[in-house]
Phi, psi and omega in degrees: 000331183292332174280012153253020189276327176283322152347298201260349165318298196300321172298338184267281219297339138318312206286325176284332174300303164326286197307326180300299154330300188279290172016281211273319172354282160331287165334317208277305168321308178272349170282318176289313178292343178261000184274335146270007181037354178274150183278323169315289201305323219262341157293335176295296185329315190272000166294330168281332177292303157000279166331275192301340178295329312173304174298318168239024208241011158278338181227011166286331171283332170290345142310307202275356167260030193206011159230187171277085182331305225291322164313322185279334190266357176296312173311335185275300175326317176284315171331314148330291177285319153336306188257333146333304195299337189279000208276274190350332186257043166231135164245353180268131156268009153277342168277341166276312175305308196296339191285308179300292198275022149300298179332292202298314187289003154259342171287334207282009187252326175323333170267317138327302179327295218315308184327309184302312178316288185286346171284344171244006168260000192221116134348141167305330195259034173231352199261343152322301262237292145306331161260353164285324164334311176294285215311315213296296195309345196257352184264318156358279190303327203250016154262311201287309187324296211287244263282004152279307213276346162284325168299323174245039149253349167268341151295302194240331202069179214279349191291269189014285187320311192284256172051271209310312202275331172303310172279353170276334183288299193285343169280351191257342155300303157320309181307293172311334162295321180304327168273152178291183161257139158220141228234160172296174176212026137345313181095343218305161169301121173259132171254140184320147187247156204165147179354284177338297195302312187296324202287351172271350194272302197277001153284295168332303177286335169311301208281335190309292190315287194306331142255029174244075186319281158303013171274288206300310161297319136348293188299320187289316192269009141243030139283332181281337189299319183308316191300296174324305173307329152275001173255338169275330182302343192268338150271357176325311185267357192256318151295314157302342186255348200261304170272305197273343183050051159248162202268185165313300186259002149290313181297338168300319164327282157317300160290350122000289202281322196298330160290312190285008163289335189271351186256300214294311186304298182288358155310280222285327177300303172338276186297326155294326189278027148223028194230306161269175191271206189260326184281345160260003168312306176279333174234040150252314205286324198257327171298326179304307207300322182281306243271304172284348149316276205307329184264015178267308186302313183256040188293170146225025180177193202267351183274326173248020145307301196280323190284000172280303187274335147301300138023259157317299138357311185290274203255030131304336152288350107024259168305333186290273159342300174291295194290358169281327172289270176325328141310332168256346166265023169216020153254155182282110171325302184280006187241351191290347194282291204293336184267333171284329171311284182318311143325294180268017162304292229298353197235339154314320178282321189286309187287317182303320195293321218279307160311335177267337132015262198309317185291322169296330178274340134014281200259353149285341172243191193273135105016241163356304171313292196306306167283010169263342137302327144308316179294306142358281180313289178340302193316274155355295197269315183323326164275332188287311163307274157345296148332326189255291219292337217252330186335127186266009131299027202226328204293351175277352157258023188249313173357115204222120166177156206310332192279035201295167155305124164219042179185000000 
């Protein structure tokens, strides 16, 4: 148990940032929809984080493969929290989205870290295991949040929520200060960083592509599947409230409830993951996961709304799991940084294309029509994926022992 005590340190002090998100999260939403009646404003929100990756994420992974993760993400964090804390004294909603998109460009070097962090702090044959783990704490975070923050937006108001989440960002800093560095141990030169470098970095990641062929297909279809699912995630409150005619607290209600679909699925990953393999995580998990899209979209009341979204909860979290596993054994440790920057450029341009698509076929078509023809595609590459992940001459890359790719 003791070599799992820095593992779940880093899992409580993430875990606690997730609760913080969803706190202000709930808020943001339902305050932009009521400050606008638009369904568009309220897709802008889910637009920035993109935006911002998009900005820096042609050069932020060649930073994070040339410091110290464990500093840059305590430096993130705080960052973080600083300026959350500034969003309540702001009334304009163009001063919010720039402010929310100050945020993002310091969250967008976080997720790249954290990969890197974790792949040289969690054993390879631990790490299924450890990311169900993350995921359960982050399905946690998204049972418990909207319902603190439907509680103190009915008490307190929506400043609270945001607050709240501005002290979750510097306790998930403090945690992380706590933990050791753990750094490559290559020897390699750290070089000045500048044009030259970056433009060698994105060769690197190039030759990286071309030859990890089946990575990269793995990697497309089920990032494209997600994506769709993030791109429908941006009509979620604009159709409960809208279609389904339910109230503010109904919807609060509903993801509420739609977590516990999401802790017992990432319980059960947990406790399974070392009984299934890594290849139905990824492609048993994402095809289920587009299959709960399709049966949300095609809800009609609050009851098959909420078993559509337990549904969907459940075995995202799964897939969530697998392919985070899978992504730290068949990358290069010493490269995770710059493919992963990219990686998420590359899904950034995708998700901006995908959400304003749905949202213009939106407001020209039935709402409810569109997204169940998105989901239908998801369905579609979710089968396609599955078909590739099961291929039995594929199976040495789901293999999971210390001999992973680290260098």
């Amino acid at each position: 148990m003791n070599s799992w005590k820095n593992p779940l340190l880093l899992i409580s002090g993430i875990g606690i940032s997730y609760l913080g998100n969803w706190i202000y999260l709930i808020a943001l939403n339902l305050s932009i929809l009521n400050l606008t009646g638009s369904a568009a404003a309220v897709a802008g929100l889910y637009m920035i984080r993109p935006i911002a990756v998009l900005l820096t994420n042609t050069w932020s992974g060649s930073i994070i493969d040339r410091v110290n993760t464990r500093k840059l993400m305590i430096s993130i964090d705080v960052v973080r929290g600083i300026l959350v804390f500034l969003l309540p004294f702001i009334s304009s909603l163009w001063t919010i989205y720039s402010l929310l998109l100050l945020i993002n460009i310091a969250g967008a070097f976080f997720g790249p870290s954290s990969s890197v962090y974790i792949t040289r702090l969690v054993p390879a044959e631990k790490r299924k295991r450890f990311n169900s783990l993350m995921s359960m704490t982050s399905s946690g975070a998204f049972l418990i949040g909207p319902a603190i923050s439907g509680v103190l937006i009915m008490y307190v108001g929506t400043d609270m929520s945001i607050w709240i989440n501005a002290i979750t960002f510097i306790v998930c800093a403090g945690f992380i200060y706590f933990l050791p560095d753990v750094v490559d141990s290559n020897g390699a030169i750290r070089e000045p960083i500048g044009l030259k470098m970056i433009l060698n970095d994105l060769r690197a990641v190039l030759d990286f592509s071309k030859a990890a062929k089946y990575f990269i297909i793995v990697y497309l279809l089920f990032q494209v599947t997600m994506l769709i699912g993030f791109a429908l995630d941006s009509q979620e409150v604009t159709f409960i409230k809208q279609h389904l005619e339910l109230t503010d607290r109904d919807y609060g209600l509903l993801v509420s409830i739609t977590g516990i679909g999401a802790i017992v699925g990432a319980s059960a990953a947990a406790i399974s993951s070392s009984k299934l393999s890594l290849r139905a995580f990824v492609g048993g998990g994402m095809l289920l996961t587009a299959i709960g899209y399709g049966l949300f979209y095609s809800s009609f009341n609050f009851i098959t709304a909420t078993l559509a979204f337990i549904f969907l909860g459940f075995f995202m979290s799964f897939a969530n799991a697998g392919y985070a596993t899978f992504f730290q054994n068949q990358v290069p440790v010493n490269i995770m940084g710059r493919i992963g920057s990219v990686a998420d450029m590359a899904q950034g341009i995708v998700q901006i294309l995908l959400t304003l698509i749905l949202g213009l076929m939106a407001e020209v078509f039935s709402l409810q029509l569109v997204c169940i023809v998105f989901s239908a595609v998801s369905v579609l590459l979710g089968i396609a994926l599955t078909i590739v992940v099961f291929m039995p001459s594929k199976q040495i890359y789901f293999t999971e022992s210390t001999n992973q790719i680290s260098s």
